[in-house]
Backbone as a ProteinNet text record, in pm:
[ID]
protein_1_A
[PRIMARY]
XXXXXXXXXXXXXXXXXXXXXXXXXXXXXXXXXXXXXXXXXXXXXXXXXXXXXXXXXXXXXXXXXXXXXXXXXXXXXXXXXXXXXXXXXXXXXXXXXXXXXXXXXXXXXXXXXXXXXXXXXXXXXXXXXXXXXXXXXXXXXXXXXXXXXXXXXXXXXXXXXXXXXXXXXXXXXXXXXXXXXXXXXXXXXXXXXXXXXXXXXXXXXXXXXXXXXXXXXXXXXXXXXXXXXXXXXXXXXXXXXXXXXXXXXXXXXXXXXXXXXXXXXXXXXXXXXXXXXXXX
[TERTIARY]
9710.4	9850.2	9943	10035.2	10148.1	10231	10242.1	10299.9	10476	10537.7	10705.5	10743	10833.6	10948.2	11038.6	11031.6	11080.7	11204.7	11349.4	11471.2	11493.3	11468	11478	11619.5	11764.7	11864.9	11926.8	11970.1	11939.6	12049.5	12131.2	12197.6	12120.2	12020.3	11995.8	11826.4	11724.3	11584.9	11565.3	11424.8	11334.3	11326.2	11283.4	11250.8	11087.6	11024.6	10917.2	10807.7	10856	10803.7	10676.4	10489.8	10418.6	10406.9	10328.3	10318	10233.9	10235.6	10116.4	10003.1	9915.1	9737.9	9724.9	9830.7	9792.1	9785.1	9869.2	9888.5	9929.1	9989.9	10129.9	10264.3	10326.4	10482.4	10479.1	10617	10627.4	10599.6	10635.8	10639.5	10489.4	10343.6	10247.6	10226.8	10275.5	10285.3	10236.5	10145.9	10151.9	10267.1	10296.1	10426.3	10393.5	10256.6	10275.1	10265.8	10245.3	10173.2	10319.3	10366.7	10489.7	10678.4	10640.9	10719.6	10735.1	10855.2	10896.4	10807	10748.7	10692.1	10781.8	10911.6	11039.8	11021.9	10934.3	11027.8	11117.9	11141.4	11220.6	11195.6	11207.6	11220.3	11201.4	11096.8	11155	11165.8	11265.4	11290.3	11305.8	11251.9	11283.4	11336.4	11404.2	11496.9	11399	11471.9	11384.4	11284.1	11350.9	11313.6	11140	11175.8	11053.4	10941.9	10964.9	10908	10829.9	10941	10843.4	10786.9	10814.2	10715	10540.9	10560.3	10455.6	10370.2	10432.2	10360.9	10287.3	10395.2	10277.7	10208.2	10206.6	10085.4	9972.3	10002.6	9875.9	9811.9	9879.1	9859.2	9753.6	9756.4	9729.7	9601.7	9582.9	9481.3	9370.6	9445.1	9339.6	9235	9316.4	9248	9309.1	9437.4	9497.1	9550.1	9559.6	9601.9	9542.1	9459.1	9337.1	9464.4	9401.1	9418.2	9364.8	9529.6	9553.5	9576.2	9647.1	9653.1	9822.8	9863.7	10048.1	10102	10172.2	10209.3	10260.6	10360.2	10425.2	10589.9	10657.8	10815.2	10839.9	10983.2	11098	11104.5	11181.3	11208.3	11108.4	10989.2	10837.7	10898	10870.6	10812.8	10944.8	11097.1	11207	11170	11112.3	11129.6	10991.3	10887.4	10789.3	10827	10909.4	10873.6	11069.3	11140.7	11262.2	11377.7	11365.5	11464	11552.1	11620.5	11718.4	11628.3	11642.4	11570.3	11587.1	11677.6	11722.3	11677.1	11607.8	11564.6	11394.6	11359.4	11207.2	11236.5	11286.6	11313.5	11301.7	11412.5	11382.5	11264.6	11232	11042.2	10958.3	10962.8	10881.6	10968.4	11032	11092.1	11020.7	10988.8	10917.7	10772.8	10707.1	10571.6	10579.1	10634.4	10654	10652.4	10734.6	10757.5	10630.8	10555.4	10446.9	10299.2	10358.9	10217.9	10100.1	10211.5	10074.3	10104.9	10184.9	10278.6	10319.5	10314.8	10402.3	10467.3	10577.9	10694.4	10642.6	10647.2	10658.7	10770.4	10839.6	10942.9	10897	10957.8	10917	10821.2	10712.6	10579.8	10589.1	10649.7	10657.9	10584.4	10536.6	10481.8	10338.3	10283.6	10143.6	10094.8	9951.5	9917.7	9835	9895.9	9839	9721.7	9628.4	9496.5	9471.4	9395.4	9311.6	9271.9	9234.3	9214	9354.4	9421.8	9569.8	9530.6	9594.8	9637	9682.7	9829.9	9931.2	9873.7	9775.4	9727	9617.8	9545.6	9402.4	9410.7	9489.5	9546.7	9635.9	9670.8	9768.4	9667.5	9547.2	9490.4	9435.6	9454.2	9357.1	9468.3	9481	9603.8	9591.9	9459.5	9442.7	9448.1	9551.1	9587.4	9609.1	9567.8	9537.3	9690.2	9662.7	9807.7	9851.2	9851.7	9868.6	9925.8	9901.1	9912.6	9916.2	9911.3	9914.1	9764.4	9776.5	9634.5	9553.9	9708.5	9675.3	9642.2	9623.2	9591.2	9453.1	9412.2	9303.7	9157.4	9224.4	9112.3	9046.8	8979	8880.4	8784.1	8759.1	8654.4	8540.3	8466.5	8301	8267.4	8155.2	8121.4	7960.4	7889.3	7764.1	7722.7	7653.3	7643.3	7520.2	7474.3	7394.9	7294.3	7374.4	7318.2	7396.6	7325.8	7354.2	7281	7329.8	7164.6	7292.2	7217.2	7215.1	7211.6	7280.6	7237.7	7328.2	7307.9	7360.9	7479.3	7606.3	7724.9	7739	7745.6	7756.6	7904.2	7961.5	8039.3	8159.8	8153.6	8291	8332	8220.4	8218.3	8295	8217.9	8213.1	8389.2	8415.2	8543.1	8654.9	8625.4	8720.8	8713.1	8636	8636.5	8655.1	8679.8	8715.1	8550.1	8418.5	8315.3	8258.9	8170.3	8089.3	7938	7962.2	7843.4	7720	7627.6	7510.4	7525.3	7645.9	7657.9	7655.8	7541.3	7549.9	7666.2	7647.1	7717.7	7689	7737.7	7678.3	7739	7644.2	7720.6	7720	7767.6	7814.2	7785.2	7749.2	7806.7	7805	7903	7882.1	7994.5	7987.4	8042	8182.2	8278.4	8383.6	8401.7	8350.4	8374.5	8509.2	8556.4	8688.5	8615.9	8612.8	8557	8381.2	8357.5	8218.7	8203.6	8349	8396.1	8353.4	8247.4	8278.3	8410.9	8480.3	8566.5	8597.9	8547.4	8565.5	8430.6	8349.8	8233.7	8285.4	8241.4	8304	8183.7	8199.9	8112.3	8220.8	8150.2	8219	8144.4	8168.8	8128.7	8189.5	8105.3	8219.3	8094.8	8178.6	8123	8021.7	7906.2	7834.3	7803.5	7842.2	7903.8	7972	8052.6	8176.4	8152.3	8041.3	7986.5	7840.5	7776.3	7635.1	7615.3	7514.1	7475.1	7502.2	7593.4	7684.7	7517.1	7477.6	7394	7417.5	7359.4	7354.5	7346.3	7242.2	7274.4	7418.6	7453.7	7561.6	7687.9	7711.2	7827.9	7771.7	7634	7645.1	7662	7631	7681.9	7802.5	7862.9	7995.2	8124.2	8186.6	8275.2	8437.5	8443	8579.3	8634	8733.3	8779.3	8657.8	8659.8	8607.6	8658.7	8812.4	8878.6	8872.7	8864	8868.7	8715.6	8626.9	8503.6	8491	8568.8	8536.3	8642.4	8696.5	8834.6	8744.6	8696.1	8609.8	8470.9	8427.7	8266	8269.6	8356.8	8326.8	8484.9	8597.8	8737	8748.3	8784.3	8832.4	8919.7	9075.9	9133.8	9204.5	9208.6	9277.9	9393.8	9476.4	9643.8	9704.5	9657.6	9739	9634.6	9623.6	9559.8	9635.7	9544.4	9660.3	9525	9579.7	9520.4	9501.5	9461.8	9456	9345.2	9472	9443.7	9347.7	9306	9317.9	9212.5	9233.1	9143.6	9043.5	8911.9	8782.5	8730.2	8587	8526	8399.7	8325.4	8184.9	8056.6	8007.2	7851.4	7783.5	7635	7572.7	7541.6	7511.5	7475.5	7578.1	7691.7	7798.6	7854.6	7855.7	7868.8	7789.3	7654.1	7525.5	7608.8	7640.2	7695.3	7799.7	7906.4	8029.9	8031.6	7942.1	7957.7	7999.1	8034.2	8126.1	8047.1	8099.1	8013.6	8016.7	7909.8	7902.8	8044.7	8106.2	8254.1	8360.5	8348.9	8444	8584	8665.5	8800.5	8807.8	8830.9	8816.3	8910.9	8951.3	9036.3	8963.8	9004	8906.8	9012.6	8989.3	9076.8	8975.6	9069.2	9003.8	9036	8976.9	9108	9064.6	9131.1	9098.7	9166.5	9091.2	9172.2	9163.6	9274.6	9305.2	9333.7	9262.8	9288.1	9400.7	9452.6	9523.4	9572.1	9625	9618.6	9569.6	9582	9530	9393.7	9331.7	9162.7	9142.2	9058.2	9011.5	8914.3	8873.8	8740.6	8717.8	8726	8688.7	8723.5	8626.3	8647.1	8586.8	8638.2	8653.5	8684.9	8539.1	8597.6	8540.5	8639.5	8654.4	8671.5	8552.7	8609.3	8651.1	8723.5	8813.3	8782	8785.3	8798.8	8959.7	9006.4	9162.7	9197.9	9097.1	9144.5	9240.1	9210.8	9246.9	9357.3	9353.8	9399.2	9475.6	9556.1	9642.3	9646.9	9711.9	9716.3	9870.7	9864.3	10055.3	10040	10162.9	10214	10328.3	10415	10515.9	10591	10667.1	10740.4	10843.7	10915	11027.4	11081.4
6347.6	6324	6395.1	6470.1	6552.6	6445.8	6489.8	6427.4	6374.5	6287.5	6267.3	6337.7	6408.1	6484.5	6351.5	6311.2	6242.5	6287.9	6199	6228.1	6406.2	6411.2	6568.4	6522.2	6638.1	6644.7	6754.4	6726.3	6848.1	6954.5	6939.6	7012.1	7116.6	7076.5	7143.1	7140.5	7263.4	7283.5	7213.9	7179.8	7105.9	7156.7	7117.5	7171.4	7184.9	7236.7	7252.1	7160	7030.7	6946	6891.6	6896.6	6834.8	6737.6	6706.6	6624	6500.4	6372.6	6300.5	6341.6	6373.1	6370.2	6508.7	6549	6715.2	6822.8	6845.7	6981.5	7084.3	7018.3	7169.5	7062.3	7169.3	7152.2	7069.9	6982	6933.8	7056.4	7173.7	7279.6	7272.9	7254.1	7281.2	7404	7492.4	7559.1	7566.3	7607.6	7610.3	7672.6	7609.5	7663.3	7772.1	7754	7861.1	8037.9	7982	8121.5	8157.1	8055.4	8113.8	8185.8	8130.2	8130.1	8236.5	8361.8	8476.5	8463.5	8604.2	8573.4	8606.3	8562.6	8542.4	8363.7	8303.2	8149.8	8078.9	8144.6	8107.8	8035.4	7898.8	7852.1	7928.2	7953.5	8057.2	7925.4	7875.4	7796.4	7865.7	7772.8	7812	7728.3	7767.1	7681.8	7546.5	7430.8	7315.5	7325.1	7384.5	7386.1	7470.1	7575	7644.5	7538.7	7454.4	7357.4	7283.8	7212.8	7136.1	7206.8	7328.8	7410.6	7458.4	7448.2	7432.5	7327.7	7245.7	7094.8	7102	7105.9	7101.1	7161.5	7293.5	7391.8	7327.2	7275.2	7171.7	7074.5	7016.6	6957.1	7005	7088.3	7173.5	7222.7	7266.9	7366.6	7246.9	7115.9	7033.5	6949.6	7008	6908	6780.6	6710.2	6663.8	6614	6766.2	6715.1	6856.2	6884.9	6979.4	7039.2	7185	7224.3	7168.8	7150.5	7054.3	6939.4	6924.8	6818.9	6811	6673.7	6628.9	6591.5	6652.8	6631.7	6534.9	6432.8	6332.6	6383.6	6301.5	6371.6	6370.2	6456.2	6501.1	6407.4	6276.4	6190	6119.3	6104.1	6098.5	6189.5	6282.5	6362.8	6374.1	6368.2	6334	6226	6147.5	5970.6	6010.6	6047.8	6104.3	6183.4	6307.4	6422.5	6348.8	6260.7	6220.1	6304.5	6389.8	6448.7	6471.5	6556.7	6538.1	6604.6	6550.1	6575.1	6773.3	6776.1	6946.9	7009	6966.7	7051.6	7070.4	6892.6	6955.9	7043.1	7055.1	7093.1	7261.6	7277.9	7475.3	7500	7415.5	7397.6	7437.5	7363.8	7370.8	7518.2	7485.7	7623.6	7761.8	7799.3	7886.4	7920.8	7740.8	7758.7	7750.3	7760.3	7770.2	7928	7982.6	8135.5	8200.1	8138.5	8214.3	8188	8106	8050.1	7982.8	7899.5	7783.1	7639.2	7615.3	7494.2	7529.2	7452.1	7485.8	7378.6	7391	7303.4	7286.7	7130.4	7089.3	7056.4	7040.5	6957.4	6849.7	6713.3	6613.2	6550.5	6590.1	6590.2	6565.9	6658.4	6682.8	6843	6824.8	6944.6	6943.3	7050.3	7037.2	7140	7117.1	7230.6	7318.3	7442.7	7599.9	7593	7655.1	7624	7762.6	7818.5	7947.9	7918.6	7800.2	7759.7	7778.1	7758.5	7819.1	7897.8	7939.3	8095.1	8176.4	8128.8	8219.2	8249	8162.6	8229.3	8298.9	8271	8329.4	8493.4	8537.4	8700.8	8756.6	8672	8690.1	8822.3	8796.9	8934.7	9033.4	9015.2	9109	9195.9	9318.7	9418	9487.8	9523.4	9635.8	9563.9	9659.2	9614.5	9721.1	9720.8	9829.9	9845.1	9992.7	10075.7	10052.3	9986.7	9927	9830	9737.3	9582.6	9511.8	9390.8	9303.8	9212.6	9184.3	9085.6	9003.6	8913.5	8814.2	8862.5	9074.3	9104	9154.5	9161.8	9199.5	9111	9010.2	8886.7	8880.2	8768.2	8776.3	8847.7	8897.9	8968.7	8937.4	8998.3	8972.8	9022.1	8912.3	8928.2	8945.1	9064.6	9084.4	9087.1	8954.5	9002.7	9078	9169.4	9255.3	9204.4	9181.2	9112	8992.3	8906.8	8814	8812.9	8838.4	8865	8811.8	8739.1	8738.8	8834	8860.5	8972.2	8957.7	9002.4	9031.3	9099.8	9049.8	9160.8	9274	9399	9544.8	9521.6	9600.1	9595.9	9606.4	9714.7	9687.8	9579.7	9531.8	9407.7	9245.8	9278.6	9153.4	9229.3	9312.8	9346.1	9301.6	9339	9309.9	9116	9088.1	8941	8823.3	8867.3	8823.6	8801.3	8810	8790.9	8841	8810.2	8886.1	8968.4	9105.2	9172.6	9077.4	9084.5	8973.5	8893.2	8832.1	8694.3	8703.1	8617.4	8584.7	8608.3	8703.2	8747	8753.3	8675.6	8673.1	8817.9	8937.8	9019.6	8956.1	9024.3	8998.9	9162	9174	9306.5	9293.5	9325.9	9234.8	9336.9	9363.6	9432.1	9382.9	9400.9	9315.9	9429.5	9363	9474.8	9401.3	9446.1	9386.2	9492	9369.3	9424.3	9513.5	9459.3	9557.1	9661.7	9692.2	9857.2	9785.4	9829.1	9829.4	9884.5	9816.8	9879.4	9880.9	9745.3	9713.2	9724.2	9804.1	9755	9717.9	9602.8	9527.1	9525.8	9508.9	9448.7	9392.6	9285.7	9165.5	9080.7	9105.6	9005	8919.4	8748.7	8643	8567.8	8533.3	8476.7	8339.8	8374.4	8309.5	8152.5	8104.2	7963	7928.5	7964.6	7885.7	7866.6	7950.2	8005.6	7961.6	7860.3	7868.2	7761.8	7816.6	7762.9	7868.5	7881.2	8006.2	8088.2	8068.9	8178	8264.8	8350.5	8409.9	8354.1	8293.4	8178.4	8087	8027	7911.7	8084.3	8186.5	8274.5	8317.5	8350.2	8394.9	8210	8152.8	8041.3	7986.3	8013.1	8006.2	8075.8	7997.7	8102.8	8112	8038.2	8079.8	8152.9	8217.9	8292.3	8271.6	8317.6	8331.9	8247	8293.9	8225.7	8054.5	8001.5	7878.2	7802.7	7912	7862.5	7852.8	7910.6	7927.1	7772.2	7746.2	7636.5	7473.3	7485	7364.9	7313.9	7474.5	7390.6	7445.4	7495	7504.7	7491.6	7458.1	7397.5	7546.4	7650	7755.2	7828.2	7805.5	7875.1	8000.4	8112	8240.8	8242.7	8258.3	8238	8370.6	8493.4	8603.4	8716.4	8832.2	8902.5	9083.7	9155.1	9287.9	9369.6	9453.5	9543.9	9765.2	9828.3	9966.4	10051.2	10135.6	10181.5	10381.6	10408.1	10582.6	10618.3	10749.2	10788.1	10843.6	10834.2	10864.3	10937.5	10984.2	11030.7	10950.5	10919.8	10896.5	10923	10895.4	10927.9	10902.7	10919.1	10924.5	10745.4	10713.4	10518.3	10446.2	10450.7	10421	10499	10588.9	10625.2	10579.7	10523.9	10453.3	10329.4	10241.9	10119.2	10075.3	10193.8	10162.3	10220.1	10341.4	10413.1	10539.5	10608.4	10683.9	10810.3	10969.7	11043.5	11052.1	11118.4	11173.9	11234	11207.4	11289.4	11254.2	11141.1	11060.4	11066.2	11058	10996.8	10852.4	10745.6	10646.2	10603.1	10488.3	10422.7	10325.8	10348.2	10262.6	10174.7	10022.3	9922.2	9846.8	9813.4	9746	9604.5	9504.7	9375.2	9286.8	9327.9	9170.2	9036	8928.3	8791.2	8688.7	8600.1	8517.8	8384.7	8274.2	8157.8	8073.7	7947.3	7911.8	7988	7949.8	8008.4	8179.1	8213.8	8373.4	8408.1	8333.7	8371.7	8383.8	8548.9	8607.7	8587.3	8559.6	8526.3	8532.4	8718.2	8770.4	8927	8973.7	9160.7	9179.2	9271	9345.8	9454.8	9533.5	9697.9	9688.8	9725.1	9786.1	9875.2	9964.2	10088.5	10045.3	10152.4	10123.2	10181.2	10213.3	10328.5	10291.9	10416.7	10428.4	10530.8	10523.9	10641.4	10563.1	10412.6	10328.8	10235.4	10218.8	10116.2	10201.1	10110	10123.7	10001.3	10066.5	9958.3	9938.8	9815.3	9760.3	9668.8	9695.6	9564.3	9589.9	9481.8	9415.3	9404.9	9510.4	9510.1	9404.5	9318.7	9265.9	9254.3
9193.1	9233.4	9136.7	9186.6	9096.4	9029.2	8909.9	8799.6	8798.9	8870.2	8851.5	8747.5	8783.8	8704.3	8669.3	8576.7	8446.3	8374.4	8420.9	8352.4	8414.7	8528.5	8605.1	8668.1	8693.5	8715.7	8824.3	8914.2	9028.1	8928.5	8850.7	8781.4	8679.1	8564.3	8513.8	8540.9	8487.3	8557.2	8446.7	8416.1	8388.1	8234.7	8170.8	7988.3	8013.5	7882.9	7939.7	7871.2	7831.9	7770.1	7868.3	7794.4	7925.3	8001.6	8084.6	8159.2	8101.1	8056.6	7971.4	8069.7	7978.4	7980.4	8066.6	8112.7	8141.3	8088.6	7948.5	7907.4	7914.7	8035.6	8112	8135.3	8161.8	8167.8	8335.5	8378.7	8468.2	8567.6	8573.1	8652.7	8694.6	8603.7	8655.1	8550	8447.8	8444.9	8248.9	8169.6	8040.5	7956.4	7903.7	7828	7724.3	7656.6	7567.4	7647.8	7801.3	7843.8	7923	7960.8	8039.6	7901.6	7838.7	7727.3	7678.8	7682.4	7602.1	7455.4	7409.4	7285.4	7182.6	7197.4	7064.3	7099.1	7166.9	7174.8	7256.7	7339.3	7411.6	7526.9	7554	7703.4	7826.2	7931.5	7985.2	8148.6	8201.1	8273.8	8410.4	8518.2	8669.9	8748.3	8845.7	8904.7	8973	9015.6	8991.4	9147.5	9253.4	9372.2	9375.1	9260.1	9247.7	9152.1	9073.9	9005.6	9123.4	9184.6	9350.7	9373.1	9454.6	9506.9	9422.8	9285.1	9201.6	9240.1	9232.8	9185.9	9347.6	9459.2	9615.5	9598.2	9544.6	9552.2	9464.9	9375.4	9266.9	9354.8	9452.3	9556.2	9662.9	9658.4	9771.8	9704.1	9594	9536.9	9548.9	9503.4	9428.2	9588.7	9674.1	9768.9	9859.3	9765	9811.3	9937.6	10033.5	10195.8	10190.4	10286.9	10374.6	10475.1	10484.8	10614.8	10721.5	10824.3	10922.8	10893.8	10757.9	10732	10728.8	10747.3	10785.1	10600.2	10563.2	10434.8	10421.2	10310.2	10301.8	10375.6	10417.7	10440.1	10325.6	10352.3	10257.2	10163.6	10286.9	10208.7	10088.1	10134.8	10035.6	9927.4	9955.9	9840.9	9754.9	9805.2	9697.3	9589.4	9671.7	9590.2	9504	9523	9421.7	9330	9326.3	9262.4	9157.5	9239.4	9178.7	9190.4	9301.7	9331.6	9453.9	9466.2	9631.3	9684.4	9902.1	9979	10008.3	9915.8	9968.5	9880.8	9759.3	9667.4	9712.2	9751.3	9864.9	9959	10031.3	10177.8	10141.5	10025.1	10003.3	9928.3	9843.6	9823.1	9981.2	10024	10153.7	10251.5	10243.3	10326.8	10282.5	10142.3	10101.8	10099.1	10122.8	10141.8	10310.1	10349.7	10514.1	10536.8	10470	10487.5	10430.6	10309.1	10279.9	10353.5	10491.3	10582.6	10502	10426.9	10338.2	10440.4	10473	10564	10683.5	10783	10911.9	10956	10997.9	11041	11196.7	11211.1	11372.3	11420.8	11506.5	11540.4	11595.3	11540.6	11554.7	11536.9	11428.3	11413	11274	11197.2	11020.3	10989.7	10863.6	10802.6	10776	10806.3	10809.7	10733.2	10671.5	10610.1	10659.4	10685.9	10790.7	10763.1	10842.7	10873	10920.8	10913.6	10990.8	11098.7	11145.6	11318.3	11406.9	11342.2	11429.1	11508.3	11594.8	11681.9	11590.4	11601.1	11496.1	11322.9	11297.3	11144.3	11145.2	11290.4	11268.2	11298.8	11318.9	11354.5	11278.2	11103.1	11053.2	10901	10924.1	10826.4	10936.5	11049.8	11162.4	11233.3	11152.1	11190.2	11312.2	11329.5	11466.5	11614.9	11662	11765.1	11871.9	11993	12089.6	12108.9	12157.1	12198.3	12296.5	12359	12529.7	12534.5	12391.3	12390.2	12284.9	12294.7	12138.2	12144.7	12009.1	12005	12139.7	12168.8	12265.8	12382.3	12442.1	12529	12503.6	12384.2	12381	12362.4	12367.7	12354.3	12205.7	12206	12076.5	12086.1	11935	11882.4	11887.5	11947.5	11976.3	11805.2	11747.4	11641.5	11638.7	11585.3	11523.7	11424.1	11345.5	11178.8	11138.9	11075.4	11071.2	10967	10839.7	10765.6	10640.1	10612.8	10484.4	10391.5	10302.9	10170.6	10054.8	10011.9	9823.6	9723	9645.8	9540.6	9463.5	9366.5	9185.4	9216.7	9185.2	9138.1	9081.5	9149.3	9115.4	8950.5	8891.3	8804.2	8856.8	8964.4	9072	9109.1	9210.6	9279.5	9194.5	9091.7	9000.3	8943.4	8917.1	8841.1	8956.7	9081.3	9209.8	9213.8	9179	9212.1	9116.5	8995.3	8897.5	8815.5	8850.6	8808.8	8687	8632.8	8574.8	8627.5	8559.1	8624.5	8648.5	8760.1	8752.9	8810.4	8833	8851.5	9021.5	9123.7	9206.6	9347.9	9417.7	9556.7	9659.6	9764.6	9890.5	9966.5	10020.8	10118.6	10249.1	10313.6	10506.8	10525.8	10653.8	10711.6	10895.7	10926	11009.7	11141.1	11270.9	11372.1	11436.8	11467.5	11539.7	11681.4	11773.7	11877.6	12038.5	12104.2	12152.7	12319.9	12416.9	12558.4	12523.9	12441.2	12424.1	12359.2	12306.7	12239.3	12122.4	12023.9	11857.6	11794.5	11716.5	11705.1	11546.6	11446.9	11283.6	11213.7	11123.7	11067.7	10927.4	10894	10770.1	10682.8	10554	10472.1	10354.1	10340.7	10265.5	10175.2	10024.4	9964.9	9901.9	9899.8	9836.4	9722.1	9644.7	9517.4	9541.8	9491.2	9513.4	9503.3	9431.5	9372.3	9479.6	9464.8	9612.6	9788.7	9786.1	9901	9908.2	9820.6	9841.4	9944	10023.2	10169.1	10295.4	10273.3	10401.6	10424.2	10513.4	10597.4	10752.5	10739.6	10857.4	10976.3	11013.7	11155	11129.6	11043.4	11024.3	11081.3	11019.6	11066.4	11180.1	11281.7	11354.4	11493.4	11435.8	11564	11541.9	11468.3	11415.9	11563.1	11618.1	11696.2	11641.9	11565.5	11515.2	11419.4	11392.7	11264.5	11123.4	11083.1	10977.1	10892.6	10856	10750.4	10797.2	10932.1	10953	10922.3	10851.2	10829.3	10751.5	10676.7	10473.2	10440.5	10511.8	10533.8	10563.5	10624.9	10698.1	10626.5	10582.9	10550.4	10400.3	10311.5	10184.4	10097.8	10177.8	10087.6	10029	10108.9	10035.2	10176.1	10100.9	10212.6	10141	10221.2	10212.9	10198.3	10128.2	10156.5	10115.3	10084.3	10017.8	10029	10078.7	10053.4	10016.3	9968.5	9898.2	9937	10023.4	10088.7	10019.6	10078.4	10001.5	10108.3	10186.8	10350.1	10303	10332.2	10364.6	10466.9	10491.1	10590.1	10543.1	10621.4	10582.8	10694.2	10693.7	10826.7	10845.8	10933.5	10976.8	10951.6	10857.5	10807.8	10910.5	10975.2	11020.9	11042.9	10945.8	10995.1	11058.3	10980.7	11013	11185.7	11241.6	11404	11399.7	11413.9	11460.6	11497.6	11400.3	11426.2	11474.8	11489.6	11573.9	11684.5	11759.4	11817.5	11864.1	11725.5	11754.1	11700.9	11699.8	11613.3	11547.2	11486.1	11280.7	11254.1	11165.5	11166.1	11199.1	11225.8	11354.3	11274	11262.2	11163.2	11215.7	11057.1	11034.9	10993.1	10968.8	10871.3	10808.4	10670.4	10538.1	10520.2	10513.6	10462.2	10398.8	10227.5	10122.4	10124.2	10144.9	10050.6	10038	9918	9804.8	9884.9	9873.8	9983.4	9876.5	9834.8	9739.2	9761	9717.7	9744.7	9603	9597.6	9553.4	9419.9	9344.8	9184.5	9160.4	9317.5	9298.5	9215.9	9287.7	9253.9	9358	9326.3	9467.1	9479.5	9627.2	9614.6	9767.8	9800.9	9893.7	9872	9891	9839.3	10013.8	10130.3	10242.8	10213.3	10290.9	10304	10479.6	10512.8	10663.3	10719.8	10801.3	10887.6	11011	11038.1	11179.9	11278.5	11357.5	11447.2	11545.7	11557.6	11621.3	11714.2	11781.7	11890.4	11994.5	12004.3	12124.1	12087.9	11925.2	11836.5	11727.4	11681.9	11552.2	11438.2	11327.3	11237.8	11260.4	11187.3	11227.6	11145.3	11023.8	10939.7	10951	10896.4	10911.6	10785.9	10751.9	10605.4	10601.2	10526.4	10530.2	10310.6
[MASK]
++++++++++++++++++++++++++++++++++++++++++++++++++++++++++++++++++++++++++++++++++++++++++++++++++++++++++++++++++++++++++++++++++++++++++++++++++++++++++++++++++++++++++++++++++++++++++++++++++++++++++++++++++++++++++++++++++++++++++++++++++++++++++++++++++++++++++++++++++++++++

């Protein structure tokens, strides 16, 4: 349970005195690490403080995806502050698709079983149309194996070389067309059990699987696009020829506190399809 902000004033932010028996600041936040190295206080406005503390909430397990949060009014009378200083708290984890607003329902915590989230890392989208015309992705996993962290691998994932990685590799094809060959590895610890039958009888999103059967949800991922061509195995598995022009997409996928703990490399194929993000 997040710690009451104690003698907190909607006037001035928080000092960074800790929390008893935690060792961080009411923010959630260690003071010696957040702190200018002259000394200085380095303070954030209090709304971003709430917004901390739900996310501690959130990391720790607290309320699950699909799960109905406390109201406003709750979480004022907990955290000891006005209902408007939660409300732009939540307004931001709303905008960063950690929360979703119902009307008349309350606030819930976003889930990868959604519609609207489960298409929110899946960019390619046919030239004709949008996601919802192209139906879901027929999925083939090729393989699941165990193995030791390459130095890359383990450097992309916060690991150490050696240390335990589950790969994926696995087909996404749309009307029968292959169209994504992925390979994906996730840290072995967090992931142990995940087999090949459990993802291939699996029919939903992915991310709503890593969500359900092992408490690890995706909330941020940082991507790194260029074009490539077609090796010989690779047209084997998507269909296309040796030579083909591709699109290579990398990405790192990050759960709470920005620990990643999903490295994706994806070829594309785009003769039919495009990529499309959404700057703001």
């Amino acid at each position: 349970m997040a710690t009451p902000l104690s003698h907190a004033t909607e006037a001035t932010p928080l000092d960074t005195r800790t929390s008893p028996g935690t060792g961080v600041s009411a923010s959630g936040e260690n003071p010696s690490a957040s702190a200018p190295a002259h000394g200085t206080p380095a303070f954030s406005p209090l709304y971003q403080q709430i917004k901390g503390l739900i996310l501690r909430s959130l990391q720790s397990g607290e309320w699950k995806p699909g799960d109905v949060i406390p109201s406003e009014f709750d979480l004022a009378a907990r955290f000891r502050v006005s209902q408007g200083t939660v409300r732009k708290a939540i307004d931001e984890l709303a905008t960063d698709n950690l929360l979703v607003r119902r009307q008349g329902k309350g606030t819930f915590v976003a889930t990868h079983a959604e519609q609207h989230i489960q298409y929110r890392f899946l960019r390619l989208l046919p030239d004709t149309g949008d996601l919802d015309g192209q139906g879901p992705a027929e999925r083939r996993i090729i393989e699941c194996k165990r193995q030791r962290a390459s130095a890359e691998v383990a450097r992309q994932l916060g690991l150490r070389t050696g240390d335990p990685v589950l790969q994926v590799r696995r087909v996404l094809a749309f009307s029968g067309m292959p169209a994504i060959l992925e390979d994906i590895w996730l840290p072995g610890t967090a992931f142990k059990g995940l087999t090949q039958e459990t993802l291939a009888e699996d029919k939903g999103p992915m991310y709503a699987l890593f969500e359900s059967q092992f408490g690890v949800r995706m909330v941020r991922a940082v991507e790194k696009l260029k074009a490539v061509s077609a090796d010989p195995d690779v047209a084997s598995l998507l269909g296309s020829e040796p030579g083909a022009p591709l699109l290579s997409v990398e990405r790192v996928a990050y759960t709470y506190n920005d620990e990643p703990m999903e490295l994706r490399r994806g070829l594309y194929r785009t003769e039919s399809r495009h990529y499309r993000n959404e700057l703001s």
